[in-house]
N, C-alpha and C positions, 0 to 999 in steps of 0.2 A: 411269462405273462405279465401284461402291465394294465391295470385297471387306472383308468381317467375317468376322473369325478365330474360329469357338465353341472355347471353353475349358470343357468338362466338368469339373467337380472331384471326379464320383467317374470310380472305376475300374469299379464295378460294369456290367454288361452289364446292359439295360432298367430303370437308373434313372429314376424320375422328373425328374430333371438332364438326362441325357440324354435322355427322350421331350422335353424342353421346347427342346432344344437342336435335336433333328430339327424339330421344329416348327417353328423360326425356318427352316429351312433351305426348310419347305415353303412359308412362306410369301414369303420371297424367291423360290423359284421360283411362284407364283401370281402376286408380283406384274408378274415379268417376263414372263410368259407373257399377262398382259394389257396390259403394255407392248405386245408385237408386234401385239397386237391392234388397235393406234393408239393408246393412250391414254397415257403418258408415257412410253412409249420406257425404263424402268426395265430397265438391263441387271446388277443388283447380284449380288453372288454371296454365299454364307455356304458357309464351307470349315469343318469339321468336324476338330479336331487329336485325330488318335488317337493318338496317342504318350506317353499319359501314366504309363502302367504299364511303359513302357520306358525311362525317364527315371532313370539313377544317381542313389546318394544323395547330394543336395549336397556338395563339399569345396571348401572357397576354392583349395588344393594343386591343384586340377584346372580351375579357374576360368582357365586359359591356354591361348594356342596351343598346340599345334591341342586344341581344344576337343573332348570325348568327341562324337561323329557324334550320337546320341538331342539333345543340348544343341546343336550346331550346324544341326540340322535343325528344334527350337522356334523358336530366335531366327531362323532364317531365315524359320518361316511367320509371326511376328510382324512381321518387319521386311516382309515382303511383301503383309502385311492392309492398310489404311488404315483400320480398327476394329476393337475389342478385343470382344467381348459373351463376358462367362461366365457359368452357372449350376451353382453347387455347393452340395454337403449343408452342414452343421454335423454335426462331432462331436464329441464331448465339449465344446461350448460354444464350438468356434472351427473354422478350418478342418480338413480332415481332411489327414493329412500328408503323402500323395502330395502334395496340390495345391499344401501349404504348400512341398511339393519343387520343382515346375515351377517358383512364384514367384520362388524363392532363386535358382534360375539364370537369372533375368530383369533380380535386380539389377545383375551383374557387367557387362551391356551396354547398350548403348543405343535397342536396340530399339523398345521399348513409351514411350521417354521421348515424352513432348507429343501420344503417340495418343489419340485420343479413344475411350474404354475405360466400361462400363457394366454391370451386372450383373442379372440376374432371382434371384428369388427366390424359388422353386417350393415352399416349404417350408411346410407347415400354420400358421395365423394361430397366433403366440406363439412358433414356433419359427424359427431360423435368425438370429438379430438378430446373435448371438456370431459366424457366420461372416461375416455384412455388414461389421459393425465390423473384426472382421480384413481382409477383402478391402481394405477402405477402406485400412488403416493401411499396410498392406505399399505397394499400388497409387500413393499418395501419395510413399511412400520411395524407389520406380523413378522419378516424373516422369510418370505418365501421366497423361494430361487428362481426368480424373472428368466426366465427362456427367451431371449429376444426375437429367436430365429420364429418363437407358437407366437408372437405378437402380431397380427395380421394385419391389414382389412381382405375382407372376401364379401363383395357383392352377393345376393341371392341368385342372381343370373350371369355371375360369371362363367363363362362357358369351360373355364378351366376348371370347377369349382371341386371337384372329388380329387381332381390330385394337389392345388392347393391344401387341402383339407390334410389329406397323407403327409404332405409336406411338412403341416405342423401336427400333426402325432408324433412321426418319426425325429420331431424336433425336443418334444415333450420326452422320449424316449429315454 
């Protein structure tokens, strides 16, 4: 069994981040539900972190025991994933800074270091590069284990888009 952590990078309610992120979730449950059905036994999970709008504004000064509960309850669901998969907007040409928020409190622990971590890229052809490039730089700076192959782009309406999706689980894997 392999649990993957979705990391939303917006806050927004019915982002396209978020529809792309439910949709991992439906597709781990599709494929486990055909696991039962005899065919590879796939009991995988995709757990969904809501807690991004709750999350204080980074300070190193608070970066210590005992840690603000919103910050001990991230690092707890990362330390309990065995895979990272995020999709988030770009704004203004990098990430937007709730998420750049989560990130910061990822540095301070050991969490996310040497997980195998991959990101979608739901964002219209030409747009979102600037957030990639950030995700990269930050992600690298924690120690987490870049998946090249979960690094995507997937359109919302790519017609292919549930076995894309498979493709970077299986990649996460």
């Amino acid at each position: 069994m392999v649990q993957v952590l979705l990391l939303c990078g917006s806050v927004r309610k019915g982002s396209s981040n978020e529809a792309m992120l439910r949709l991992v979730q439906e597709v781990v449950g599709d494929a486990g539900e055909a696991g039962n059905a005899g065919n590879a036994g796939n009991t995988d999970s995709a757990v969904f972190y809501e807690g991004l709008g709750g999350l204080p504004h980074f300070n190193p000064d608070l970066d210590t025991d005992p840690l603000p509960e919103a910050v001990t309850e991230l690092r707890s669901a990362i330390a309990d994933a065995d895979a990272v998969l995020v999709c988030t907007p770009e704004y203004a040409g990098t990430l937007p800074g709730s998420f750049k928020n989560l990130l910061d409190w990822t540095v301070g622990g050991t969490e996310i270091c040497d997980k195998p971590t991959g990101w979608i890229n739901a964002a219209n052809p030409g747009r979102g590069e600037g957030a990639a490039a950030t995700l990269r730089l930050v992600l690298e700076y924690t120690g987490a284990a870049i998946v090249e192959d979960a690094c995507v782009r997937i359109a919302i309406g790519d017609p292919d888009i549930r076995e894309r999706i498979s493709a970077v689980l299986t990649a996460l894997r």
